[in-house]
Phi, psi and omega in degrees: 000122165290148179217141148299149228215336202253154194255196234246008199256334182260002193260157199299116145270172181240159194258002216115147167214210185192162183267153165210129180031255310138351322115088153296128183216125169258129182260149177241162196276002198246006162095023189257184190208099149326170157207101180239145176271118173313289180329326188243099189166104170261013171264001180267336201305325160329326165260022187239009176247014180274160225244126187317305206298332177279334176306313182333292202249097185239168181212162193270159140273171183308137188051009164072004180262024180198117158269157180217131146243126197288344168290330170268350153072021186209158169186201192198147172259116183317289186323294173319302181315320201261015178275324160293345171283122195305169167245121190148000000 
């Protein structure tokens, strides 16, 4: 039997991110930088029909397993974004 070793302290959190037009960009704590185009993304459109100044006020959540932005009453978990991500 295999068992996992890794805790809840090793795992990729996020550090930040930014906007570039349409262009969601997530800094990660293992140093990668996500990059999603919102607009074409349909669990995103919520954020990609939001008004730049609510794209603005966004928060890290505690430990980094989440963004939320609270004026829009919606975010994602860093695990989810990177379950989506191709590998490669």
């Amino acid at each position: 039997m295999i068992t996992s070793t890794i805790s809840i302290d090793t795992q990729v959190q996020a550090k930040g991110l930014r906007f570039e037009g349409n262009t969601l960009h997530v800094f990660l704590s293992d140093g990668r930088e996500i990059s999603l185009p919102i607009d074409k993304l349909d669990w995103l459109k919520w954020l990609a029909k939001a008004k730049p100044e609510q794209r603005a006020k966004w928060r890290i959540e505690p430990g980094g397993f989440a963004i939320y932005w609270d004026e829009l009453d919606d975010g994602f978990e860093i695990e989810h974004l990177l379950s989506r991500q191709p590998l490669g």
